[in-house]
ZAMARGU-4260 file (C-alpha; in steps of 0.2 Angstrom, whole numbers, plus 5000, padded with zeros to 4 digits):
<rodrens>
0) 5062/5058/5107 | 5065/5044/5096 | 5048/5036/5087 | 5046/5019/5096 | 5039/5013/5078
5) 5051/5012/5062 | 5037/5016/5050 | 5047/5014/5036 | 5053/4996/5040 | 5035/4993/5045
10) 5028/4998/5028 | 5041/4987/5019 | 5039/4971/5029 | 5021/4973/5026 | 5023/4977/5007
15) 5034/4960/5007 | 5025/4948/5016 | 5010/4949/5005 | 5017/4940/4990 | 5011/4926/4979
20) 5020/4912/4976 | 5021/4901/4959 | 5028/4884/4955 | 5030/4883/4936 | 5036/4866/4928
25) 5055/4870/4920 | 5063/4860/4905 | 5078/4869/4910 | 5082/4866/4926 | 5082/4847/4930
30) 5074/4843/4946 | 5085/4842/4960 | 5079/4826/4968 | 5077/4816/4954 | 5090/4824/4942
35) 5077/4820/4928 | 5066/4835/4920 | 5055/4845/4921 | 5061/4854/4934 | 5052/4866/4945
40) 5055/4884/4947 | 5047/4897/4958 | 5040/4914/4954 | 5035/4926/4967 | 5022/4941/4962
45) 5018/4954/4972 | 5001/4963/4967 | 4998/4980/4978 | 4984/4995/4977 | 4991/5011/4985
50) 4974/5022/4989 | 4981/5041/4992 | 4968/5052/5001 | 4969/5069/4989 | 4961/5077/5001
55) 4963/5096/5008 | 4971/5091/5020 | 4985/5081/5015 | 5001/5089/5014 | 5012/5089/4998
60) 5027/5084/5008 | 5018/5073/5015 | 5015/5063/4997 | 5031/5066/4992 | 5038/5057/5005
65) 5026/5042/5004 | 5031/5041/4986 | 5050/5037/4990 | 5047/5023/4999 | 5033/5018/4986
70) 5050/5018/4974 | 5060/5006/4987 | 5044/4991/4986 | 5041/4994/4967 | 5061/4991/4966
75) 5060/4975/4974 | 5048/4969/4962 | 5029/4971/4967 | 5016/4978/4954 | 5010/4992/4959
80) 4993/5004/4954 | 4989/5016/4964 | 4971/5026/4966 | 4971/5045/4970 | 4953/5048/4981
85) 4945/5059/4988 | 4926/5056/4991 | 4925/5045/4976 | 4942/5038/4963 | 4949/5054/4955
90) 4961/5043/4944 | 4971/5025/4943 | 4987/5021/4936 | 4999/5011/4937 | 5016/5016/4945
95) 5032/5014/4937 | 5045/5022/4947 | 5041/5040/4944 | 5031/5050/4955 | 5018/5062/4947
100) 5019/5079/4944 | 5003/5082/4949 | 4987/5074/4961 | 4969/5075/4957 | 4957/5079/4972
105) 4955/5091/4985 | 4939/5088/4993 | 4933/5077/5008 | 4938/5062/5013 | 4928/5044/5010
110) 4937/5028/5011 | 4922/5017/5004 | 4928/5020/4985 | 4946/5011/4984 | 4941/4997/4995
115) 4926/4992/4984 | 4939/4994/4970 | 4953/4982/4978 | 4937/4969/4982 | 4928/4968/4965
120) 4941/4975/4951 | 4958/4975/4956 | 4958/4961/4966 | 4976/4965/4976 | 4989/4953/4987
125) 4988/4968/5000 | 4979/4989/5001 | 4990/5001/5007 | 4979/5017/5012 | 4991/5033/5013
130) 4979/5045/5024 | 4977/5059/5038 | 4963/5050/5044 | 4949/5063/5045 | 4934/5054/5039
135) 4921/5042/5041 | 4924/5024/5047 | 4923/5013/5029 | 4907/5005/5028 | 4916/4990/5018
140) 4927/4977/5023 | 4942/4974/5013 | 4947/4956/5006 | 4964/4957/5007 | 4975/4964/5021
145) 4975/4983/5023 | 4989/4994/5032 | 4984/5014/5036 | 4998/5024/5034 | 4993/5040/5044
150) 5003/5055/5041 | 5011/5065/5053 | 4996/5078/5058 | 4985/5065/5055 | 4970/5059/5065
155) 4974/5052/5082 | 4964/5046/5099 | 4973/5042/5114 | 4989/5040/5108 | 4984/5028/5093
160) 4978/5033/5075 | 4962/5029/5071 | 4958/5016/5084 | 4939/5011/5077 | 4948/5009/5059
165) 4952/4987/5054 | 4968/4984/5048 | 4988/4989/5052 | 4988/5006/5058 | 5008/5016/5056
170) 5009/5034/5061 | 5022/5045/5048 | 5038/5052/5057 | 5051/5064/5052 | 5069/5055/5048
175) 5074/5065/5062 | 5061/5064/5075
</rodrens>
């Protein structure tokens, strides 16, 4: 069987919709209604923290292919950190297009720590949580919207992931499944 849900196009259109727009006063550009200058000219940013559960139980293949499509939305533009968990913020960086060779972690799993960095530090357009689920419900409400991306052999409860948990919920799928 075919997966109803295209997570990947999912993830993207999520990603997309969440960005900023700017108008900015141009001496270059003359305005196109009035033909005088300043012109305008809009600037789109796109701001984005990627919380990865390091946990046990997450799967290297798994975060190698959550870091593919990470490259596709950093192409189009969007800024990028991401925050490696576990039961507390292992490490922050921002990504560039390269995946790293290694992750910190390995523990349990707490979602509370990269939510309370997105609301009082970060401050990001969009949180994307990459995660198998296995954990308590986060205590905090995020700010900003917030998409689970639940790997394959993640946590699931009547045929949807982590129904109690706010926010987009996407369930991982092979390319071929």
């Amino acid at each position: 069987l075919k997966p109803l849900v295209q997570w990947r196009r999912l993830l993207r259109i999520f990603a997309q919709s969440s960005t900023r727009t700017y108008v900015r006063n141009t001496l270059k550009r003359p305005s196109k209604r009035y033909g005088t200058s300043p012109g305008i000219k809009i600037k789109r940013h796109q701001k984005i923290l990627v919380a990865l559960d390091t946990s046990g139980s997450i799967s290297e293949e798994d975060i190698a292919e959550f870091f593919s499509e990470l490259y596709h939305i950093w192409k189009r533009g969007a800024e990028i950190m991401v925050v490696e968990c576990d039961t507390r913020i292992a490490a922050t960086y921002r990504y560039q297009g390269i995946a790293p060779t290694g992750i910190h972690g390995g523990g349990g799993t707490h979602f509370d720590a990269p939510i309370h960095f997105a609301n009082t530090e970060y401050h990001p357009d969009a949180l994307i949580y990459f995660t198998d689920g296995f954990g308590p419900v986060p205590s905090l409400k995020p700010r900003m919207p917030l998409m689970w991306m639940v790997s394959r052999a993640g946590c699931q409860v009547e045929g949807e992931p982590m129904p109690q948990f706010a926010g987009l919920k996407v369930r991982m799928h092979h390319a071929g499944a």
